[in-house]
C-alpha positions in Angstrom: -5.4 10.7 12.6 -6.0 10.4 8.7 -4.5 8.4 6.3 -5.5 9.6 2.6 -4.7 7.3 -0.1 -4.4 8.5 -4.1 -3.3 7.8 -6.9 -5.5 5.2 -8.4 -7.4 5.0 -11.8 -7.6 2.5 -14.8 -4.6 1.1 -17.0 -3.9 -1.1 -19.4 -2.1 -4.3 -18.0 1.8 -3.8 -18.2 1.0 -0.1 -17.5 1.8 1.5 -14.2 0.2 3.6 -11.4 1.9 5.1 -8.5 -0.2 5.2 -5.1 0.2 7.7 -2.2 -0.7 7.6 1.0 -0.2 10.5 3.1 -0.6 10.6 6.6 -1.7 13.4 8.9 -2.7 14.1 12.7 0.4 12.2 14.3 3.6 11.0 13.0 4.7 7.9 11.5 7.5 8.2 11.3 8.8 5.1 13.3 6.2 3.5 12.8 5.6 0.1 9.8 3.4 1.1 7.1 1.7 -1.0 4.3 -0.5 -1.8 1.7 -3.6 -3.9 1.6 -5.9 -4.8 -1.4 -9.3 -6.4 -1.9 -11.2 -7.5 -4.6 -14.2 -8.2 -5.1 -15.7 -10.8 -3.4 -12.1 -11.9 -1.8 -10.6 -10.9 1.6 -8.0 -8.4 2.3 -4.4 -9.1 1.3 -1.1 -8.2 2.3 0.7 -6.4 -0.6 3.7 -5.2 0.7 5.0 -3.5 4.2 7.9 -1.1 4.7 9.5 -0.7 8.2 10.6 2.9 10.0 14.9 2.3 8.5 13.1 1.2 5.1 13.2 -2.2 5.0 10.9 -3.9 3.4 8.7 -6.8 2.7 6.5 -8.0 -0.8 4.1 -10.5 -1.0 4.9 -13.2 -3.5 2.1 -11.9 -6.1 4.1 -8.4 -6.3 7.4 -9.1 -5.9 9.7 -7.4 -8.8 6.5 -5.5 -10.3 5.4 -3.4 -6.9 8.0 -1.8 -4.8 6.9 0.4 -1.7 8.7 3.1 -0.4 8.5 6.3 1.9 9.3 9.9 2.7 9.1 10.3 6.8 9.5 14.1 5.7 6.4 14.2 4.3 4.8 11.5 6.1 3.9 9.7 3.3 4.3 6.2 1.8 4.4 5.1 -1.3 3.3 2.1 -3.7 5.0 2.3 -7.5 3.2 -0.3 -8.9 4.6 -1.9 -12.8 3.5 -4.7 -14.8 0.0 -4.0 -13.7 -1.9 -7.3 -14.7 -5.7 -7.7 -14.3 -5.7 -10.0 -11.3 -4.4 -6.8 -9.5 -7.3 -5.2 -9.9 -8.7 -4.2 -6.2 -9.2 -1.5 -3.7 -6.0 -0.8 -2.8 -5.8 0.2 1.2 -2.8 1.5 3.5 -2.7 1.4 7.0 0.2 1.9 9.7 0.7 0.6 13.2 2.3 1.1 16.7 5.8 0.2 16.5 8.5 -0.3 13.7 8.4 -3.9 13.1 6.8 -5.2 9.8 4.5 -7.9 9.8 1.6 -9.2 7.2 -1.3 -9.4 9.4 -4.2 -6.7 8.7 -5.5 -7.3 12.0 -2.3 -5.7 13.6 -2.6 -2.0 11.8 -4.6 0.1 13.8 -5.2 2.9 11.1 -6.4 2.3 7.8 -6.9 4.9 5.4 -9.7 5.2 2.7 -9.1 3.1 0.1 -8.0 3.9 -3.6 -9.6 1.9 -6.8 -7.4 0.3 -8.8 -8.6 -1.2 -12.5 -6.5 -3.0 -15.0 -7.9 -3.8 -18.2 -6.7 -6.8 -20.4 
């Protein structure tokens, strides 16, 4: 089971990047997927979390800049991410789990993929 995550580079802030994250070896299909950052010297966060219908969950930091979304066709999910601002500047991870329900909590995704840097410049 892979999970390949793209899509990253450097912006300016209040530019945008789209991540990808596509998913191969199984399905996952009914399965939650997210996104995860880290920055330097900081922990893993929760960035946002999308369920197998498509419902969905943003932290506060993201909300009404970053909206995650998915093709099950392709078994990919997706991270449109506007308003970049420097503080989002991290290695942007995403990982899915056993079971549909969305919840926050890294410890609770089983696969992770790669990782994908993300740089915005002020």
């Amino acid at each position: 089971v892979q999970l390949q995550a793209s899509g990253g580079g450097l912006v300016q802030a209040g530019g945008s990047l789209r991540l990808s994250c596509a998913a191969s070896g199984r399905t996952f299909s009914r399965s939650a997927m997210a996104w995860f950052r880290q920055a330097p010297g900081k922990e893993r966060e929760f960035v946002a979390a999308i369920n197998w219908s498509g419902s969905t969950v943003d932290a506060d930091s993201v909300k009404g800049r970053f909206t995650i979304s998915r093709d099950n066709t392709k078994n990919t999910v997706y991270l449109q991410m506007n308003s970049l601002k420097p503080e989002d500047t991290a290695v942007y991870y995403c990982a899915a789990k056993e079971g549909g329900v969305v919840v926050t909590a890294a410890r609770l995704y089983g696969y992770w993929g790669q990782g994908t840097q993300v740089t915005v410049s002020s």
